[in-house]
Backbone as CSV, one residue per row, in Angstrom:
resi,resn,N_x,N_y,N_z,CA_x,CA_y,CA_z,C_x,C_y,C_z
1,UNK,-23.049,-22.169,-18.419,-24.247,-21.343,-18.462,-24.374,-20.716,-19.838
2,UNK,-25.325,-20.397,-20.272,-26.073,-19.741,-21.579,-26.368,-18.411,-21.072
3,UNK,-25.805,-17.346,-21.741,-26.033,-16.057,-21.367,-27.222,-15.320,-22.615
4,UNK,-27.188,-14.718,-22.277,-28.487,-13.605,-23.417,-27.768,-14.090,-24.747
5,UNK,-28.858,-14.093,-25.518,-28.408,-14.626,-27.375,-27.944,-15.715,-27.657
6,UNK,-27.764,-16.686,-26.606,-27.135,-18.004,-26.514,-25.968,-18.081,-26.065
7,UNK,-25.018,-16.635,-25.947,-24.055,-16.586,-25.826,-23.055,-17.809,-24.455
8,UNK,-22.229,-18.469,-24.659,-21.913,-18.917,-23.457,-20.829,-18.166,-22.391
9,UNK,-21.666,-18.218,-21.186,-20.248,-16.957,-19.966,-19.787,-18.353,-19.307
10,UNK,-18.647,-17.856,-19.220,-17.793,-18.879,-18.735,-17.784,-18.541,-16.685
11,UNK,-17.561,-19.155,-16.223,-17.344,-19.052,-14.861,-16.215,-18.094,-14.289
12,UNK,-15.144,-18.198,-15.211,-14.001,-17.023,-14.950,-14.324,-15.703,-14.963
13,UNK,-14.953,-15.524,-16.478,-15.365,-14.469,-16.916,-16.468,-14.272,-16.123
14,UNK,-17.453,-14.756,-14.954,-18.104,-14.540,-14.321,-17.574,-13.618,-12.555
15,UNK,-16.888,-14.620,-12.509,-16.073,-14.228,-11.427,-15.124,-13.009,-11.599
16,UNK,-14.711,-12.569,-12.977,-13.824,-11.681,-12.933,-14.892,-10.675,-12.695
17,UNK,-15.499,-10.586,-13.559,-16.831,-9.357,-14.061,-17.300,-8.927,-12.180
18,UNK,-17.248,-10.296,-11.644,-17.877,-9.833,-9.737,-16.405,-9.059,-9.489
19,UNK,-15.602,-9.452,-9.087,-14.275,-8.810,-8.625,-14.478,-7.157,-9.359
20,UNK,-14.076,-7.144,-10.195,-14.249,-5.895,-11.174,-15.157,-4.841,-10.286
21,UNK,-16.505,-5.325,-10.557,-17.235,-4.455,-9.700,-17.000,-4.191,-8.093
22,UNK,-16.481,-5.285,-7.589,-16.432,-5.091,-6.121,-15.164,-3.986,-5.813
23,UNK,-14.039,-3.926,-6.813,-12.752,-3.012,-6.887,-13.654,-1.612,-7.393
24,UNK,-14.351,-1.884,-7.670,-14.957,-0.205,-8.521,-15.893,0.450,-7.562
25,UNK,-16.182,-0.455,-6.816,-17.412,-0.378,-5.302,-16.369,0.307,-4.496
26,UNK,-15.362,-0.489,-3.969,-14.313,-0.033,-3.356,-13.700,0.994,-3.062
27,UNK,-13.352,1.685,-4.556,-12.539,2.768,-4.984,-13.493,3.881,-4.669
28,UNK,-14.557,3.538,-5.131,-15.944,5.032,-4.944,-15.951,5.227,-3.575
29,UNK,-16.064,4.107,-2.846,-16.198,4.377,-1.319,-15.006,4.795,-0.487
30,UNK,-14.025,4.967,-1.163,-12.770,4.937,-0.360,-12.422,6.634,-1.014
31,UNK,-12.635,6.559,-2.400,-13.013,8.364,-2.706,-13.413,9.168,-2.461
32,UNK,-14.757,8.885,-1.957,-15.838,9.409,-1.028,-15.452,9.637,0.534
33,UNK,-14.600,8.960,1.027,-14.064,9.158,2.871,-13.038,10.196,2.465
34,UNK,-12.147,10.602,1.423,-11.178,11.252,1.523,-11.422,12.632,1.219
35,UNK,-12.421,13.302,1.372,-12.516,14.844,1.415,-12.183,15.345,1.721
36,UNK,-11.703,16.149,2.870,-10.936,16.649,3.776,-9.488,16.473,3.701
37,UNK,-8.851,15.958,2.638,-7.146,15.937,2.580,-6.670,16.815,2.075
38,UNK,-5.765,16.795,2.505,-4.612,18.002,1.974,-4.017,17.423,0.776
39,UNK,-2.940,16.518,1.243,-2.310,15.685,0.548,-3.022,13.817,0.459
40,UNK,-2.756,13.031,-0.709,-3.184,11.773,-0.719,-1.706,11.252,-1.707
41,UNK,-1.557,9.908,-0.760,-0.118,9.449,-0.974,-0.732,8.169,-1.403
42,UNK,-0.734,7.476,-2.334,-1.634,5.824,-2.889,-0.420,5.158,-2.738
43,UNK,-0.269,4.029,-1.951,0.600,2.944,-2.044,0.178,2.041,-2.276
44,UNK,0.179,0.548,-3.088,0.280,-0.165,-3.879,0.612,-1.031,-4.683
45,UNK,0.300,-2.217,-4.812,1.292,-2.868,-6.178,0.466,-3.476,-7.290
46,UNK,-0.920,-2.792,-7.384,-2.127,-3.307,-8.814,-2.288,-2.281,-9.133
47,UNK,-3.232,-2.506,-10.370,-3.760,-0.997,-11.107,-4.877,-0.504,-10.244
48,UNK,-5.449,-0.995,-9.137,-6.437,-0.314,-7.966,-5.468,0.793,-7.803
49,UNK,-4.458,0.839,-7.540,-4.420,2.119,-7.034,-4.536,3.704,-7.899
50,UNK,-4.161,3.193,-9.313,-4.823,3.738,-10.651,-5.828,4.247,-10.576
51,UNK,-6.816,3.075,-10.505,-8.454,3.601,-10.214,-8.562,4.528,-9.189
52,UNK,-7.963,4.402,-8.142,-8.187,4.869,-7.043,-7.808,6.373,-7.520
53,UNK,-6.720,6.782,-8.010,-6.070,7.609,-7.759,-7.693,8.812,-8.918
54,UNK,-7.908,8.231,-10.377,-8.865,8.438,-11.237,-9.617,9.403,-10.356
55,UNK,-10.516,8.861,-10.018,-11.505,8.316,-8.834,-11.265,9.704,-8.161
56,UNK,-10.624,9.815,-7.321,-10.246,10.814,-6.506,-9.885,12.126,-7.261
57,UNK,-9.283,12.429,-8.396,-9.144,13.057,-9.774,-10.253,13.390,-10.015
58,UNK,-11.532,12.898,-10.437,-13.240,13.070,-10.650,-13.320,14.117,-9.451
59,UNK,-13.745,14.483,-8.401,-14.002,15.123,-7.171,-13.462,16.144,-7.148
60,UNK,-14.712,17.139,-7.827,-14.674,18.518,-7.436,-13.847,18.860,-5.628
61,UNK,-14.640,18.632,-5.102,-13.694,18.640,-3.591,-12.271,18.530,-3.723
62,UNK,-12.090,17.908,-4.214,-10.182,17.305,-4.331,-9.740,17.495,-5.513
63,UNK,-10.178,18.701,-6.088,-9.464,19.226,-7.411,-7.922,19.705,-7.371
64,UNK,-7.944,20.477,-6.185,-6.224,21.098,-6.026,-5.424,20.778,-4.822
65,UNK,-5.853,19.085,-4.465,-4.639,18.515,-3.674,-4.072,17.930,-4.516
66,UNK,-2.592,17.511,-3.425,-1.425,16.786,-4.631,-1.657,15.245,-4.152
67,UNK,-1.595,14.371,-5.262,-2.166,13.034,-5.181,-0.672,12.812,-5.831
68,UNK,0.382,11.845,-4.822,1.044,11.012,-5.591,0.663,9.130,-5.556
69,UNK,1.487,8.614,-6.056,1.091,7.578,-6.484,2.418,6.262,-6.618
70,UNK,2.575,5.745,-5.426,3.915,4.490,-5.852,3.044,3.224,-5.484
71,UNK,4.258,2.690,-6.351,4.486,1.302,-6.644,5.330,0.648,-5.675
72,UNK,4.351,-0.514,-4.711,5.405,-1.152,-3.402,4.767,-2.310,-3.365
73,UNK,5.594,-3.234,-2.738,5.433,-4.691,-2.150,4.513,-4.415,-0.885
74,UNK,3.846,-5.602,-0.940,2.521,-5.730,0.227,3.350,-5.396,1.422
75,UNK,2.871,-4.484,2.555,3.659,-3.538,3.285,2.970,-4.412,5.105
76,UNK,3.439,-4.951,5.801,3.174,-4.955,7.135,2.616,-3.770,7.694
77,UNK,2.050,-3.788,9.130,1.516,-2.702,9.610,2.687,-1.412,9.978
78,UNK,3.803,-2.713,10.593,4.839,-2.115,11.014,5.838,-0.970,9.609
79,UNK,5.168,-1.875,8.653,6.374,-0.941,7.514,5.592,0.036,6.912
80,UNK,4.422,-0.391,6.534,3.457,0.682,6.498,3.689,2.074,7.646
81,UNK,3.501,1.854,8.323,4.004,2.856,9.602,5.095,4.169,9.107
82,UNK,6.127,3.287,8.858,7.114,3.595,8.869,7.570,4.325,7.749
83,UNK,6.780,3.621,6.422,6.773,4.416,5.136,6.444,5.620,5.548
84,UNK,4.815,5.924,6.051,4.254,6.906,5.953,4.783,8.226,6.967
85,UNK,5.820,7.359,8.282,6.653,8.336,8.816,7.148,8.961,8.299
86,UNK,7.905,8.305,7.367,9.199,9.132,6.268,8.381,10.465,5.257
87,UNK,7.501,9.405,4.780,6.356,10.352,3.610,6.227,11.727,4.230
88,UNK,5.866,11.744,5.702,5.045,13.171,5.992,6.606,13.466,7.232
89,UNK,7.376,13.041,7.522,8.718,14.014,7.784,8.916,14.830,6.567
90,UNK,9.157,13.829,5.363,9.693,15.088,4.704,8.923,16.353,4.326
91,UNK,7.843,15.843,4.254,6.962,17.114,3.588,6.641,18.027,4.527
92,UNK,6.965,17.736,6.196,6.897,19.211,6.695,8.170,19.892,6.912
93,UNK,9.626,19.083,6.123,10.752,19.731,6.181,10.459,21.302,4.841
């Protein structure tokens, strides 16, 4: 394809540019449901959760909760679970 000025866009660079936006769609909408938290725990293993975390950072509303932020392997429902057991035992010790 021939983009504006002759320029040529490649199909990758097409497809990335869609992804891109659909992660930035994502993050706003998933920023936007979390008002009401106390605490926000981002688990993860891309820079989405980066954005995410940004994102949520922007929002007057959620200026003085504590937002942490790890780095994990794609998590089952079951381990997911189980993380987040541990996460919020400790924090009401």
């Amino acid at each position: 394809k021939t983009g504006l000025f002759g320029a040529t866009i490649s199909r990758q660079k097409h497809d990335q540019n869609r992804e891109n936006e659909q992660i930035r769609k994502f993050v706003k909408d998933v920023a936007h449901k979390v008002r009401y938290a106390h605490t926000i725990h981002i688990l993860g293993s891309g820079e989405t959760r980066f954005a995410l975390q940004n994102e949520i950072e922007k929002q007057k509303e959620l200026a003085n909760i504590i937002i942490t932020n790890s780095a994990c392997k794609k998590l089952t429902r079951q381990e997911f679970e189980m993380e987040t057991e541990k996460l919020f035992s400790t924090e009401d010790v």
